[in-house]
N, C-alpha and C positions, 0 to 999 in steps of 0.2 A: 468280893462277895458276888457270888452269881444269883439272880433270879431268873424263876421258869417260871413259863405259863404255858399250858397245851391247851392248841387251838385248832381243830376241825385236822388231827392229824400233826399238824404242822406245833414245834416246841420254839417257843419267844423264850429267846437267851440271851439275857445281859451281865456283862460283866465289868463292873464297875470299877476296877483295877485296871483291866486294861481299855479301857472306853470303846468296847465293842458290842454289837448287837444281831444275831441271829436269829431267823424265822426257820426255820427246817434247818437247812444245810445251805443256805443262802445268807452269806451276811447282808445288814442292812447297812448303808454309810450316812450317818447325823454327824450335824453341825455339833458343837459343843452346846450349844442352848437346847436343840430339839436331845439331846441325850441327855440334859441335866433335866429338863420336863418330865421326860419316859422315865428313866428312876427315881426321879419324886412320885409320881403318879405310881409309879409299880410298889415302892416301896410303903404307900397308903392305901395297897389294891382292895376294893370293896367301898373306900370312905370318899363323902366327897370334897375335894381340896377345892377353894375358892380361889376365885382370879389372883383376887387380895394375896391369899396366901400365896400363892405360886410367882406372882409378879414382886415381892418383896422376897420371899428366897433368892428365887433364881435371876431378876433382875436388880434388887436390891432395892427397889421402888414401885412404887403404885403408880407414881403420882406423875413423875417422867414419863414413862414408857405409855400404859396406855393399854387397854383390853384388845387394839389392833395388832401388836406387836404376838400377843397370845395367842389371840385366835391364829394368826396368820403360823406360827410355830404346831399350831395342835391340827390345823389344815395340812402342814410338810409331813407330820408325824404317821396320819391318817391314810394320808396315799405312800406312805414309804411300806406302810404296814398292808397295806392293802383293805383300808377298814373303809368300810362304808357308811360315812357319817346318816344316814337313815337309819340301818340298822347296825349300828356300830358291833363289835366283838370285842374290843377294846376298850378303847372309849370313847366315854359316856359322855356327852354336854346334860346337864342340868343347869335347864335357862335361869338368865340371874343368875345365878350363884358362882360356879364353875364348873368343874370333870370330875368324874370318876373313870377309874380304872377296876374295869370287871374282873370278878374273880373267873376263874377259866375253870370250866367242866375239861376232866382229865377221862 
């Protein structure tokens, strides 16, 4: 399943089958963690997904890992995308809570 997002020109394409990622015509290269994040995140685009919830999907735990291990994955994600955590295009932090992923004006 592929998801799109168009961004200032530039189309954010995932495809989840073959675990690859595209900004324009430029692929992007993630770790298996920072790609299982961005599809979670894309595939809730609008909602916000709590640490909680992101760190017990995608790490299987809360309580191990640690809101460091997240931040530090949504930090890799941020500069691979080219997002500017001030004003994000992507995504979002909502303090305390967790991220969202913005819906994208086409």
């Amino acid at each position: 399943m592929l998801h799109h997002a168009n961004v200032a020109m530039k189309q954010l394409v995932l495809d989840n089958v073959a675990h690859r990622v595209w900004l324009g015509a430029e692929e992007i290269l993630l770790t298996p963690r920072e790609f299982a994040v961005l599809s979670y995140l894309i595939r809730y685009t609008g909602r916000l997904v709590t640490d909680t919830e992101l760190l017990s999907v995608i790490w299987g735990s809360d309580d191990v890992i640690g809101d460091a291990a997240l931040r530090t994955v949504i930090k890799r994600l941020r500069r691979k995308l080219g997002d500017d955590p001030k004003h994000p295009r992507y995504i979002t932090t909502v303090w305390g809570h967790g991220y969202r992923f913005e819906r994208q004006i086409e």
